[in-house]
Backbone as numpy.savetxt, mean C-alpha at the origin, in Angstrom:
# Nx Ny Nz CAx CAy CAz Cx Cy Cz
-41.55 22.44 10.19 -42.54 22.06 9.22 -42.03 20.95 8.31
-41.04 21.06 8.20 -40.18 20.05 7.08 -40.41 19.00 7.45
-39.88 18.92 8.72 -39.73 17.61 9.58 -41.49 16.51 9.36
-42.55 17.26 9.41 -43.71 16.47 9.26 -43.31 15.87 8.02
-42.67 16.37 6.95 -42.72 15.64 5.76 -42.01 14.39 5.73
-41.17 14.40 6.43 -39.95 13.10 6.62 -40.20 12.00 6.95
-40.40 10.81 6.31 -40.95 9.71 7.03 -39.81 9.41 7.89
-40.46 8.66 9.35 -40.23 8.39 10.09 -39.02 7.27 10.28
-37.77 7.93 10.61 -36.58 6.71 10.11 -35.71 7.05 9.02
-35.95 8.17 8.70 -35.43 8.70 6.98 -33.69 9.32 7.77
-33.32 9.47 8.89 -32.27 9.99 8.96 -31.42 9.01 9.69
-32.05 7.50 9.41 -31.09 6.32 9.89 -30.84 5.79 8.35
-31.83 6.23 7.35 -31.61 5.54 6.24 -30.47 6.41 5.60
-30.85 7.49 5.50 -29.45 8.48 4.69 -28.15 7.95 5.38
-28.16 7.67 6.81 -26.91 7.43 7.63 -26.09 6.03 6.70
-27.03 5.25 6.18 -27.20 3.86 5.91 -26.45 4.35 4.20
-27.39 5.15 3.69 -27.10 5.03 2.05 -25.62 5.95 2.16
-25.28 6.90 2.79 -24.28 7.24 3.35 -22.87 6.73 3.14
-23.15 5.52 4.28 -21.95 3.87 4.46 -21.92 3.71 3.48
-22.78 2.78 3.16 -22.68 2.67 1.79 -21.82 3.09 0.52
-22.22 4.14 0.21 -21.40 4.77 -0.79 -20.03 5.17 -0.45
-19.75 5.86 0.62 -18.32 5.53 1.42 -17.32 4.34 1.03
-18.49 3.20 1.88 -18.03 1.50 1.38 -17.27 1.49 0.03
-18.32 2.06 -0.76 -18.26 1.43 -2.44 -17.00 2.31 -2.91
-16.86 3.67 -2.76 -15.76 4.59 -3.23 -14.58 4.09 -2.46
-14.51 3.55 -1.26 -13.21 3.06 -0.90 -12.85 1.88 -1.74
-13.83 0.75 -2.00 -13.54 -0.21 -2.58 -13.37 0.09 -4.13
-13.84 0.47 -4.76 -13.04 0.87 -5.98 -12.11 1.72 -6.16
-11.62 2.31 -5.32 -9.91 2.98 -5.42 -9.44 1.98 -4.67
-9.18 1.07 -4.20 -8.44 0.04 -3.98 -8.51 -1.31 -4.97
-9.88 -1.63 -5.46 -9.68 -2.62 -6.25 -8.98 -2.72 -7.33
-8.58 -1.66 -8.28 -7.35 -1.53 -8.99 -6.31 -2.26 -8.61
-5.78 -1.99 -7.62 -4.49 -1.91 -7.11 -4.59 -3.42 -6.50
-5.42 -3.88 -5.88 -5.53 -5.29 -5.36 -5.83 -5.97 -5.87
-6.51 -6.09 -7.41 -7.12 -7.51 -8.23 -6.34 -7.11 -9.56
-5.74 -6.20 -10.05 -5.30 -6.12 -11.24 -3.38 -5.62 -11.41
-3.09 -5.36 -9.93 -1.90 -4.70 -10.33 -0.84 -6.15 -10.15
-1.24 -7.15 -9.80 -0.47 -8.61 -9.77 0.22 -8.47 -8.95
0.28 -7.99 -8.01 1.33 -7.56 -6.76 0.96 -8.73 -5.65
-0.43 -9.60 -5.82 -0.58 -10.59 -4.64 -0.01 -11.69 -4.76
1.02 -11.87 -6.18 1.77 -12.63 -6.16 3.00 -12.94 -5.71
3.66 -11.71 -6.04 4.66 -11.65 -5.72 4.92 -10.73 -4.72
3.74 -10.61 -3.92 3.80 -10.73 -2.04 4.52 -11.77 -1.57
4.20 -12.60 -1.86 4.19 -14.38 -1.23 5.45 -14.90 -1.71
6.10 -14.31 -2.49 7.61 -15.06 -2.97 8.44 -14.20 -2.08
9.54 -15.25 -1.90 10.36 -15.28 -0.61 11.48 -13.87 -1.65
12.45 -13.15 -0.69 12.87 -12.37 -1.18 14.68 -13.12 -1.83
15.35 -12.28 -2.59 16.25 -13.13 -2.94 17.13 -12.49 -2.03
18.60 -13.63 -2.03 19.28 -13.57 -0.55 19.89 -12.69 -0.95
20.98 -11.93 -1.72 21.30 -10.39 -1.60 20.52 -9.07 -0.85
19.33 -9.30 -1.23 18.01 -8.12 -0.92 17.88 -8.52 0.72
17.77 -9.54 0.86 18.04 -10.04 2.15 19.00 -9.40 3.61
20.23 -9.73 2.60 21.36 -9.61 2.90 21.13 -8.00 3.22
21.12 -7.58 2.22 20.94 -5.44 2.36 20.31 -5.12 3.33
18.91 -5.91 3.03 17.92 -5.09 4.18 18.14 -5.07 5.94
18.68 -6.22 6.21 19.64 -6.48 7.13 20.67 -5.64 7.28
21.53 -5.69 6.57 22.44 -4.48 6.83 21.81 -3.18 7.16
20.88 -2.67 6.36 20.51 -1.22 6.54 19.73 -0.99 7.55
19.67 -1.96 8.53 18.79 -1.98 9.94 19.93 -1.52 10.75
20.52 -1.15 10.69 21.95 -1.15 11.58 21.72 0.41 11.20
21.64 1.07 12.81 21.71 3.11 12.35 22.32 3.21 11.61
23.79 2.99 11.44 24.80 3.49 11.16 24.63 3.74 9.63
23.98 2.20 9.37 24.18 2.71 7.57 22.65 3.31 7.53
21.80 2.96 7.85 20.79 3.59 7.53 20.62 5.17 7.44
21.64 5.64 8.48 21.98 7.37 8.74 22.58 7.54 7.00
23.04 6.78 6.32 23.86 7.42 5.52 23.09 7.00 3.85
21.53 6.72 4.13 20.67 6.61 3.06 21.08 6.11 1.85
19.99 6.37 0.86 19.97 5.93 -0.54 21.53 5.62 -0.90
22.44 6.65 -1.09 23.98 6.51 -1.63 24.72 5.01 -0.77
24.17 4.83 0.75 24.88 3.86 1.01 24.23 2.38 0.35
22.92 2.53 0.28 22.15 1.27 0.02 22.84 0.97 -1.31
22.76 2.26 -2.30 23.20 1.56 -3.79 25.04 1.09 -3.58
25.80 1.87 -2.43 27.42 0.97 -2.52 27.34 -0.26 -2.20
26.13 -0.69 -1.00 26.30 -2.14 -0.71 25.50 -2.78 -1.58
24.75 -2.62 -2.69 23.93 -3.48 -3.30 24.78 -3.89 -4.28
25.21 -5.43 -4.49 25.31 -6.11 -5.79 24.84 -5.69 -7.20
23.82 -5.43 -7.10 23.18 -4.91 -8.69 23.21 -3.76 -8.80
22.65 -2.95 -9.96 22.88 -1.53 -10.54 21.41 -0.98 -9.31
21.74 0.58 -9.44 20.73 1.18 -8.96 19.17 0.92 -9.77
19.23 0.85 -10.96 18.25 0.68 -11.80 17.37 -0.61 -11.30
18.07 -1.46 -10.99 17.99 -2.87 -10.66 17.29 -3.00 -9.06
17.48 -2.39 -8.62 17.58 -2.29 -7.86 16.08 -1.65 -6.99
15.82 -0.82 -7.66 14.91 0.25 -8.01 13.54 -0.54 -8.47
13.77 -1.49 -9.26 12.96 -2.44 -9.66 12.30 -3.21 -9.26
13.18 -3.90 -7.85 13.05 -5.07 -7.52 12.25 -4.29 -6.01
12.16 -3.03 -5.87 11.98 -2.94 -4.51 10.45 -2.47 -4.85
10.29 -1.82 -6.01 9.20 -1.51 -6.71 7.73 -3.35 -7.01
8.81 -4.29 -6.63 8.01 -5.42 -6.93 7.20 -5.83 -5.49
């Protein structure tokens, strides 16, 4: 009986307003993070050659098996520093 009431097409449109709102809730929990957190800047800057240097090293099993404690013995700068820059 319901169904007579439904105009004809009404369950391609819900499908539609649906997307939609999907669309829109994904895009505002991301637009934060992509137009305001300034991070598309300093995507694009080249990394500095120590950080370089590390990340390279820690591709190698060996040190990579031996985590965080080995990264901060081979890093030049403080852990803090460090912490910072990977955070950028």
């Amino acid at each position: 009986m319901t169904d007579l009431i439904k105009p004809a097409g009404f369950e391609a449109i819900e499908t539609v307003k649906r997307r939609i709102r999907a669309e829109t809730r994904a895009f505002l929990a991301d637009a934060p993070m992509r137009y305001f957190a300034g991070t598309a800047e300093r995507a694009d800057a080249p990394l500095p050659d120590w950080l370089e240097h590390l990340i390279q090293t820690m591709k190698r099993k060996e040190q990579f098996a031996a985590g965080i404690v080995r990264i901060h013995e081979l890093s030049p700068k403080s852990p803090e520093h460090l912490s910072r820059t990977f955070k950028k």
